[in-house]
PDB file of N, CA, C and O in Angstrom:
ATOM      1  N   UNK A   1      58.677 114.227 109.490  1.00  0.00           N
ATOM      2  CA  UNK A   1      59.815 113.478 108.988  1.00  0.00           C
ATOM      3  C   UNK A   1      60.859 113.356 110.105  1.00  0.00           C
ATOM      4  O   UNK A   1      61.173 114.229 110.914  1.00  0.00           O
ATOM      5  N   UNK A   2      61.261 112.306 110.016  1.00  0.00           N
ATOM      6  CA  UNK A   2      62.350 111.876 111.142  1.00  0.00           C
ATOM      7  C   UNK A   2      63.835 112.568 111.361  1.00  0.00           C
ATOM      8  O   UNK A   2      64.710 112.249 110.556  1.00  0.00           O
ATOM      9  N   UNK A   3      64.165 113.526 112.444  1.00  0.00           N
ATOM     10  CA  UNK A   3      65.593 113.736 112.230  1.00  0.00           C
ATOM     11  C   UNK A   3      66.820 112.788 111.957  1.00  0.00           C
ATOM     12  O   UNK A   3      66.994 111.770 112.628  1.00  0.00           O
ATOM     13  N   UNK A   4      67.408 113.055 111.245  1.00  0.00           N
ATOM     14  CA  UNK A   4      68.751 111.863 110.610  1.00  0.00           C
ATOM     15  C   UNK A   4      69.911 112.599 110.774  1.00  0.00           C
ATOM     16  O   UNK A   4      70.629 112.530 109.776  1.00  0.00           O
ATOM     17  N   UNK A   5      70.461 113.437 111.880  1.00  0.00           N
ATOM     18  CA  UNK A   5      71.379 113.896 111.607  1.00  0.00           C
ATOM     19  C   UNK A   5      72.065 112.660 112.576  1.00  0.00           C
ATOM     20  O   UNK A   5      72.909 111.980 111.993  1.00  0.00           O
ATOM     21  N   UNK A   6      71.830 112.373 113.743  1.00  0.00           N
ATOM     22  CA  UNK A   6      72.828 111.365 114.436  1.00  0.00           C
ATOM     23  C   UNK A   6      73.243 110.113 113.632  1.00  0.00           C
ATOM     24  O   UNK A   6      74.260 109.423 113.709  1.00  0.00           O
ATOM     25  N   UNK A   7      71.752 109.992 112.546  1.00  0.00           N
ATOM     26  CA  UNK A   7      72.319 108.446 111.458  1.00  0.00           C
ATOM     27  C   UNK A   7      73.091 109.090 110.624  1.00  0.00           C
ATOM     28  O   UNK A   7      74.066 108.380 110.380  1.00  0.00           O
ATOM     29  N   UNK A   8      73.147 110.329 109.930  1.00  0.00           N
ATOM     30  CA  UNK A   8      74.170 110.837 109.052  1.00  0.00           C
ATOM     31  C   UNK A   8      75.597 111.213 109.507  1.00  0.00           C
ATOM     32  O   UNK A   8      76.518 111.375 108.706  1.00  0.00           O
ATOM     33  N   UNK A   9      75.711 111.331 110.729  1.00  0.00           N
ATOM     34  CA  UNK A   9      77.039 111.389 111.311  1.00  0.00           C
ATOM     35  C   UNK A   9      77.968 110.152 111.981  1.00  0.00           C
ATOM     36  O   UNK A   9      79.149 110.009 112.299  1.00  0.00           O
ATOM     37  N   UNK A  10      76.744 109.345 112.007  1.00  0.00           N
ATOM     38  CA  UNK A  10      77.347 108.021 112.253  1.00  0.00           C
ATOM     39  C   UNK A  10      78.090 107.107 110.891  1.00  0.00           C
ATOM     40  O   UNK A  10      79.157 106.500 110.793  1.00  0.00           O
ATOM     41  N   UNK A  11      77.095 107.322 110.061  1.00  0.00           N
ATOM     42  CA  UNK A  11      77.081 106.939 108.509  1.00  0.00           C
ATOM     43  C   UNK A  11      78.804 107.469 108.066  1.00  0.00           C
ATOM     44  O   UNK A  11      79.708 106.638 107.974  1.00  0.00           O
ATOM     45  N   UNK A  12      79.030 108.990 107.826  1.00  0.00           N
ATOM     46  CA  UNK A  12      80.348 109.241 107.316  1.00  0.00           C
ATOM     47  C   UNK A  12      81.194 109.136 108.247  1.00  0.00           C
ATOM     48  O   UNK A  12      82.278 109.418 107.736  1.00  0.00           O
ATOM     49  N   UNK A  13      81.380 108.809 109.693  1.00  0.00           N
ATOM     50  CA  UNK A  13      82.472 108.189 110.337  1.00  0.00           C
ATOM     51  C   UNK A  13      82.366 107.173 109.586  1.00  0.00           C
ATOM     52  O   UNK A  13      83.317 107.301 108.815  1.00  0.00           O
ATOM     53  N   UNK A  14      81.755 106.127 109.278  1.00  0.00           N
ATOM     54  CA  UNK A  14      81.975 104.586 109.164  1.00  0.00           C
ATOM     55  C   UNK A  14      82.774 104.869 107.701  1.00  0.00           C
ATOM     56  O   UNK A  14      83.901 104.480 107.393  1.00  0.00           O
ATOM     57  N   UNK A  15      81.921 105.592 106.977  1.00  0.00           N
ATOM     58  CA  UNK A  15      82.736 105.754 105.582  1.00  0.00           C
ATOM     59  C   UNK A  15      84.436 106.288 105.510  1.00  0.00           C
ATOM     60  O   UNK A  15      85.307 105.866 104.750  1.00  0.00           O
ATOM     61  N   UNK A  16      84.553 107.383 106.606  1.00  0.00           N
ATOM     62  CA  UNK A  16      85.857 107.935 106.275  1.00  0.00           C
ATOM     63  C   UNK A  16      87.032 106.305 107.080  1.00  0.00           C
ATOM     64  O   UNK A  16      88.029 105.797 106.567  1.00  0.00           O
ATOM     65  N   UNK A  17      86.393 105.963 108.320  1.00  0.00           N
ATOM     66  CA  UNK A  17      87.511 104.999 109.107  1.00  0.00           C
ATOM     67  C   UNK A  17      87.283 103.728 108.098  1.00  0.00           C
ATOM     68  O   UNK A  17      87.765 102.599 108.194  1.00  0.00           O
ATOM     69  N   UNK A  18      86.696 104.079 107.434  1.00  0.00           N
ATOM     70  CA  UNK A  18      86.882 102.399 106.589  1.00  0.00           C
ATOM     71  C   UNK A  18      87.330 102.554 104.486  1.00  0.00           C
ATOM     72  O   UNK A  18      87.450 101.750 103.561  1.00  0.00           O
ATOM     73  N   UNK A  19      87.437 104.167 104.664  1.00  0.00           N
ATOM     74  CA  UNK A  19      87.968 104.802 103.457  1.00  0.00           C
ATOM     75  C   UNK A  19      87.026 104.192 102.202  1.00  0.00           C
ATOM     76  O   UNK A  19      87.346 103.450 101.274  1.00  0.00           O
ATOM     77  N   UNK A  20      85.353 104.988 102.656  1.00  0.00           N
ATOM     78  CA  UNK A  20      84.957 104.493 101.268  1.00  0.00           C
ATOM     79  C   UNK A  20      84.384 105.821 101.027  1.00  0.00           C
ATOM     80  O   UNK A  20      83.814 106.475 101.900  1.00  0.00           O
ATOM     81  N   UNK A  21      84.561 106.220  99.750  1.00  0.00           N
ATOM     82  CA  UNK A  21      84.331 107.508  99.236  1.00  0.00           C
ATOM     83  C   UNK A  21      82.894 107.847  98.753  1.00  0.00           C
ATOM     84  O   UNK A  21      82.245 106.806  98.652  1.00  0.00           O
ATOM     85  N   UNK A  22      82.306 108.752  98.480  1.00  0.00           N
ATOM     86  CA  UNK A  22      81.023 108.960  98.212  1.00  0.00           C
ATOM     87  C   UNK A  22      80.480 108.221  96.762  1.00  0.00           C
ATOM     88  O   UNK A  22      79.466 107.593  96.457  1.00  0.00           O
ATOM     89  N   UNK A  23      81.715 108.647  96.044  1.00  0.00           N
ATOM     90  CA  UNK A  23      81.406 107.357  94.899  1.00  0.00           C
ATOM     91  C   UNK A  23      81.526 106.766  94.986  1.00  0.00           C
ATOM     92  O   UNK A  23      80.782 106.174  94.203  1.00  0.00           O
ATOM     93  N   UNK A  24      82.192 105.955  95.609  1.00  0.00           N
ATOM     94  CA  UNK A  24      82.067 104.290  96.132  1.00  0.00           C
ATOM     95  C   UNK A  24      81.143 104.047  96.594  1.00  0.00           C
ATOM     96  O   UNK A  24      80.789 102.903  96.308  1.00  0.00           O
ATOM     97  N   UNK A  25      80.141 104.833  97.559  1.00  0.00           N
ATOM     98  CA  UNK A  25      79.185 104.437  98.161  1.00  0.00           C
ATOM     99  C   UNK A  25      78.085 104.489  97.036  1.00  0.00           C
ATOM    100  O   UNK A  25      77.136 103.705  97.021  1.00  0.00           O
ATOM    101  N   UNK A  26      78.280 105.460  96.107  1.00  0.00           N
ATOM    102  CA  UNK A  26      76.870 105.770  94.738  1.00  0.00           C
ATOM    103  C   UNK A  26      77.041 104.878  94.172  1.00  0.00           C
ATOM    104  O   UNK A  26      75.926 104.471  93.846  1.00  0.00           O
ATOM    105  N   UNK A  27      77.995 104.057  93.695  1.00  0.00           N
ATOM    106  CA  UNK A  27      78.258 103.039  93.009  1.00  0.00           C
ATOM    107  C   UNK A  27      77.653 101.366  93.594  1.00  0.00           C
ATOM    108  O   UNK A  27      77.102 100.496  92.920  1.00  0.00           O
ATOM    109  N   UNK A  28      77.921 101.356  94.718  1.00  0.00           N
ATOM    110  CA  UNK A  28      77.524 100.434  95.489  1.00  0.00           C
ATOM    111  C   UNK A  28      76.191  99.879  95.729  1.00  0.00           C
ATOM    112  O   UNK A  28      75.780  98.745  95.976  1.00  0.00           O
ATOM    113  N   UNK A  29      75.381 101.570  95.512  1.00  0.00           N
ATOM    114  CA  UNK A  29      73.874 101.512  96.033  1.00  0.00           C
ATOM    115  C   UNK A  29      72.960 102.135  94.171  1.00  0.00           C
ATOM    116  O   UNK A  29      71.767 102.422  94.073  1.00  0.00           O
ATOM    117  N   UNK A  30      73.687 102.161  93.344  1.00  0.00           N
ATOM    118  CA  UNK A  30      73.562 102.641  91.722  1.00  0.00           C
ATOM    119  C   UNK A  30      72.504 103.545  92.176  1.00  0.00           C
ATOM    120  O   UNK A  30      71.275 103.515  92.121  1.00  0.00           O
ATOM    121  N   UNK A  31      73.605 104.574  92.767  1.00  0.00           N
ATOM    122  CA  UNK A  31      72.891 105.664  91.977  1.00  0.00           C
ATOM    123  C   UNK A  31      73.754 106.714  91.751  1.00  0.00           C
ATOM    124  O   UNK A  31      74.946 106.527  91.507  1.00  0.00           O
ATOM    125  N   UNK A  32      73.072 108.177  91.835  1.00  0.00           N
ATOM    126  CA  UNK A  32      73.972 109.311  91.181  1.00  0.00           C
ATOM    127  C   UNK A  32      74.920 109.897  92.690  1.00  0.00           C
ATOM    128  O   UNK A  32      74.289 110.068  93.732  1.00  0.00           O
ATOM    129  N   UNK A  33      76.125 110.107  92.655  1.00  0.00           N
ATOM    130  CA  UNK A  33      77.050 110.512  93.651  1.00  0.00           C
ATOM    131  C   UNK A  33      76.598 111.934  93.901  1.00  0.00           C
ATOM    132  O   UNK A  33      76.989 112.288  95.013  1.00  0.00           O
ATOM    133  N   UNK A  34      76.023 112.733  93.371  1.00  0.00           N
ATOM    134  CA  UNK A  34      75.156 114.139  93.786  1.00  0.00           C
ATOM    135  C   UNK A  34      74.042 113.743  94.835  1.00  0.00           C
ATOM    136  O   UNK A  34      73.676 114.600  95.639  1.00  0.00           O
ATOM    137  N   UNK A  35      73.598 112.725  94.855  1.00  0.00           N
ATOM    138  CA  UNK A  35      72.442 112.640  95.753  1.00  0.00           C
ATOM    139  C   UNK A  35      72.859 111.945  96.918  1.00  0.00           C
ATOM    140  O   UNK A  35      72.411 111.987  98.063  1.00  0.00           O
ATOM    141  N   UNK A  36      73.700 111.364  96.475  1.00  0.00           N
ATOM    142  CA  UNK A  36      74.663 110.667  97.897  1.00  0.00           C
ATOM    143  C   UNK A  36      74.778 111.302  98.824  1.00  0.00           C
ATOM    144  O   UNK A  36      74.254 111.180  99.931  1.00  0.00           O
ATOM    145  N   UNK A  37      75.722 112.291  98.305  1.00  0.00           N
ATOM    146  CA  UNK A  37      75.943 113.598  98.694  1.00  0.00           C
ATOM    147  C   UNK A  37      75.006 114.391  99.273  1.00  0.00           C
ATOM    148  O   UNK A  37      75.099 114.587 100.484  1.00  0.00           O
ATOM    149  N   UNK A  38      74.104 114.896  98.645  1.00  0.00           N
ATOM    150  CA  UNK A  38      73.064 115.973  99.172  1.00  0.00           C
ATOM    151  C   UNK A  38      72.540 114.773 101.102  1.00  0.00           C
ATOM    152  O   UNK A  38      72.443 115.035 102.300  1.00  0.00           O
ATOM    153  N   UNK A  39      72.376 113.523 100.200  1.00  0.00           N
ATOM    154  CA  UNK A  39      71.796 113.020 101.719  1.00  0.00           C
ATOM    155  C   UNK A  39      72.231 113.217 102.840  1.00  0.00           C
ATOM    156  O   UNK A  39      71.691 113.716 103.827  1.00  0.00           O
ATOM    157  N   UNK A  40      74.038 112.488 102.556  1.00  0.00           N
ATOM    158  CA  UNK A  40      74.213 112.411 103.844  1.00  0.00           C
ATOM    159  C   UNK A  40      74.861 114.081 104.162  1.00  0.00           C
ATOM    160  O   UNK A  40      75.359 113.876 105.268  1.00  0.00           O
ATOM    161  N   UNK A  41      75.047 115.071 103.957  1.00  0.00           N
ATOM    162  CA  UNK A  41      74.799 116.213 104.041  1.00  0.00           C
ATOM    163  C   UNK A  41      73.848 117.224 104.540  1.00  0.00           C
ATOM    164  O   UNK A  41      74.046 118.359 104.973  1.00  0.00           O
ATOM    165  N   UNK A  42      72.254 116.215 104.299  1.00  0.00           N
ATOM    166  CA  UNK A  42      71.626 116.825 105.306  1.00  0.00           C
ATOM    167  C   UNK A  42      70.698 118.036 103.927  1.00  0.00           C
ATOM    168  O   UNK A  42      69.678 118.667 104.203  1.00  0.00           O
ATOM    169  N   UNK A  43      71.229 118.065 102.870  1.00  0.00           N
ATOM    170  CA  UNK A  43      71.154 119.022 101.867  1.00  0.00           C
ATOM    171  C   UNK A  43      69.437 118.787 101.041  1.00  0.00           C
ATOM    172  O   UNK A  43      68.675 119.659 100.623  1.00  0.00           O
ATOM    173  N   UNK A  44      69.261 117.162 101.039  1.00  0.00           N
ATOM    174  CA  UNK A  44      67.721 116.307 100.931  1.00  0.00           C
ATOM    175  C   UNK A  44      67.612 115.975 101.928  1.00  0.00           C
ATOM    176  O   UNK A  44      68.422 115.692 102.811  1.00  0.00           O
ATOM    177  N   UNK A  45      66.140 115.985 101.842  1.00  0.00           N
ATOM    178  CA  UNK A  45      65.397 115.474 103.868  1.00  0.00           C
ATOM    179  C   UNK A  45      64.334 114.767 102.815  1.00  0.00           C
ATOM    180  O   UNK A  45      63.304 114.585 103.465  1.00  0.00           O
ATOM    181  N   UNK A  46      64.197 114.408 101.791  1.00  0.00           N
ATOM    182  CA  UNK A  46      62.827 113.548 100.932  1.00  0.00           C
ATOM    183  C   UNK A  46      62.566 112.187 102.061  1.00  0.00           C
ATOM    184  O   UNK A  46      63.364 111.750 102.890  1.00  0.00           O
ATOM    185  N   UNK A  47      61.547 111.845 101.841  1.00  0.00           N
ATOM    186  CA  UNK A  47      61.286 110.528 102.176  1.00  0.00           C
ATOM    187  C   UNK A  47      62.703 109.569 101.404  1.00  0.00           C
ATOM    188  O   UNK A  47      63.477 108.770 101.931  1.00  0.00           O
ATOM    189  N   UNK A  48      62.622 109.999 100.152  1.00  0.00           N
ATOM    190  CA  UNK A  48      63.988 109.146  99.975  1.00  0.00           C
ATOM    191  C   UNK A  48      65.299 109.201 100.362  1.00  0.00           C
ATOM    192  O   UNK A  48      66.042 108.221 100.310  1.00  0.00           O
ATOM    193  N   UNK A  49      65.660 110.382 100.781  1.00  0.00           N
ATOM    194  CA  UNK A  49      66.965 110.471 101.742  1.00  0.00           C
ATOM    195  C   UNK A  49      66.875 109.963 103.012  1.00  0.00           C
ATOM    196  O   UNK A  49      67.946 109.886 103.613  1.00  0.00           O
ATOM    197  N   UNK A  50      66.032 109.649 103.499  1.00  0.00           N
ATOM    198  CA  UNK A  50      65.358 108.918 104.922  1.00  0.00           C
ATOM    199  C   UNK A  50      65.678 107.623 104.778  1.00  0.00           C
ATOM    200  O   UNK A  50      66.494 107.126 105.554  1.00  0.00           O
ATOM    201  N   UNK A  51      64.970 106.711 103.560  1.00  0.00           N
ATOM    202  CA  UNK A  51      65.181 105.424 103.219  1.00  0.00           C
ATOM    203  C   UNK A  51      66.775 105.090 103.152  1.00  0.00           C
ATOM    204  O   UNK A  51      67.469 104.352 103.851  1.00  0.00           O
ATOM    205  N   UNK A  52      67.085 105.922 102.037  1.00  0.00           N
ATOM    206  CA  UNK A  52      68.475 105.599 101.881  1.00  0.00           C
ATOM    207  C   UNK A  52      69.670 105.609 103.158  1.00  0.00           C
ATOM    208  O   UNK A  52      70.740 105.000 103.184  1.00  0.00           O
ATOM    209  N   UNK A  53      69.009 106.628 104.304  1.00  0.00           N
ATOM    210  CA  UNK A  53      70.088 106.697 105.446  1.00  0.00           C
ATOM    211  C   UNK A  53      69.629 105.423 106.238  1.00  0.00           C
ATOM    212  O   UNK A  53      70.445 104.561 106.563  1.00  0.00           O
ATOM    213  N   UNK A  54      68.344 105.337 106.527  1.00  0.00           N
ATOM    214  CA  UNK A  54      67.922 104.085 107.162  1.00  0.00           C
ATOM    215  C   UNK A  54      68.539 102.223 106.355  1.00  0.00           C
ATOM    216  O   UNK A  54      68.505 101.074 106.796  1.00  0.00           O
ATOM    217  N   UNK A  55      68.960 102.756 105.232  1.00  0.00           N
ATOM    218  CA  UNK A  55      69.540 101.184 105.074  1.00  0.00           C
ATOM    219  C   UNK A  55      70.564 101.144 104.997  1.00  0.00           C
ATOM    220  O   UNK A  55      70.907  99.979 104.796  1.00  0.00           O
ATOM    221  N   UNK A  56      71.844 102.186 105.068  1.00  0.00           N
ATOM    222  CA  UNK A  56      73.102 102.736 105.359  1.00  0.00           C
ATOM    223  C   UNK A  56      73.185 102.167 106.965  1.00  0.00           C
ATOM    224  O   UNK A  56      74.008 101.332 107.340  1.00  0.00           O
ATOM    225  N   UNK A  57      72.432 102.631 107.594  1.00  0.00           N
ATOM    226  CA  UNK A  57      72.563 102.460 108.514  1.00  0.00           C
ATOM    227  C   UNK A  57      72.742 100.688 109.180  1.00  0.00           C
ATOM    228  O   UNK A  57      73.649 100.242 109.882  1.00  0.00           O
ATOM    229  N   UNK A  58      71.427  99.934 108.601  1.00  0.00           N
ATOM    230  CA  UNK A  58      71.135  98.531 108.420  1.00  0.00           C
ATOM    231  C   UNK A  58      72.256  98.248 107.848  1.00  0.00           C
ATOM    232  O   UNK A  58      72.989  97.786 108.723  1.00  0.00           O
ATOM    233  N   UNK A  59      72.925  98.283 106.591  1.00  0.00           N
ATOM    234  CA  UNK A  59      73.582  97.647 106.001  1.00  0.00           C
ATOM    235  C   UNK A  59      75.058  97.793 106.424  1.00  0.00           C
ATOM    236  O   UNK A  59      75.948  97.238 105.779  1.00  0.00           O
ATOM    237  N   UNK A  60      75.316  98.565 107.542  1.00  0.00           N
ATOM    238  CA  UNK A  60      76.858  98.673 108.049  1.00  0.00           C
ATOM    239  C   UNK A  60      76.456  98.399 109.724  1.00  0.00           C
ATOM    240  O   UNK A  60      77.113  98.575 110.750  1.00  0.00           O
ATOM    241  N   UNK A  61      75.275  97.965 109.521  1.00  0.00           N
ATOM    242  CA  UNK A  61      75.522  97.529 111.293  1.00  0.00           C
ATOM    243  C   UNK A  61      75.706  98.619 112.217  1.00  0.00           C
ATOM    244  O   UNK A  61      76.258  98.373 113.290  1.00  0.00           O
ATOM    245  N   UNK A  62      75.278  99.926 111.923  1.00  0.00           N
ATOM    246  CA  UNK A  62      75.539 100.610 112.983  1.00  0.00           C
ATOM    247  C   UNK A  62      74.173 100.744 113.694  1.00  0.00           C
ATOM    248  O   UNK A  62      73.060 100.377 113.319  1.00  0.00           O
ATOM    249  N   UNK A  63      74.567 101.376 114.830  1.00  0.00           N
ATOM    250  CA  UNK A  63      73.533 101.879 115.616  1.00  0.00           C
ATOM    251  C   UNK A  63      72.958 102.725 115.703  1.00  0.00           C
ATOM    252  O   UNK A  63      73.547 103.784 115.924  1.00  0.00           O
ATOM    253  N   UNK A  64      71.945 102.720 115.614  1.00  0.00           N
ATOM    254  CA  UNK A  64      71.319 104.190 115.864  1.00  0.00           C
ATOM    255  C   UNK A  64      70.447 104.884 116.618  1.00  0.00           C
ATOM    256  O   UNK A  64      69.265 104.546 116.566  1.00  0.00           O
ATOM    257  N   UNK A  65      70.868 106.046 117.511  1.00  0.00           N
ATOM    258  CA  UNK A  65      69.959 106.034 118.749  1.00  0.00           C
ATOM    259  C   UNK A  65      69.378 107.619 118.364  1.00  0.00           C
ATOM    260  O   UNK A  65      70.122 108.505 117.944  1.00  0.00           O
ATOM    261  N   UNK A  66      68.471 107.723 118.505  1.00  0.00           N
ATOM    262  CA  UNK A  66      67.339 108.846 118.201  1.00  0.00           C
ATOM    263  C   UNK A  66      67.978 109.531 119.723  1.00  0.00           C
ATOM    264  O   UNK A  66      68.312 108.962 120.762  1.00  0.00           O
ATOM    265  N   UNK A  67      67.978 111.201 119.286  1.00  0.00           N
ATOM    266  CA  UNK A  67      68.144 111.962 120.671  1.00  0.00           C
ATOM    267  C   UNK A  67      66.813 112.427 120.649  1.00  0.00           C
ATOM    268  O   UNK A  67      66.387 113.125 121.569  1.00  0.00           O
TER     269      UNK A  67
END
């Protein structure tokens, strides 16, 4: 499984400098704000916390560079 910590740290900069909150983001993507959470936290590593950081990532245009 792919490390995601550089996409998960890229991910909550974009969220805090653009002030969108974890429920805003669960809301956005319908689902539960606990799993939001656990993802970008690092707390789930599922194949689905993978997906979900990989289109976080797509869907705010950031970059992401594998170390």
């Amino acid at each position: 499984m792919p490390e995601t910590l550089n996409g998960r740290q890229r991910i909550l900069n974009y969220l805090k400098s653009n002030e969108i909150s974890m429920t805003q983001l669960a809301t956005m993507y319908g689902m539960n704000k606990q799993d939001v959470s656990d993802y970008l936290a690092g707390r789930k590593t599922t194949p689905a916390a993978n997906k979900f950081i990989i289109t976080l990532i797509k869907d705010f245009g950031l970059k992401y560079e594998r170390k």
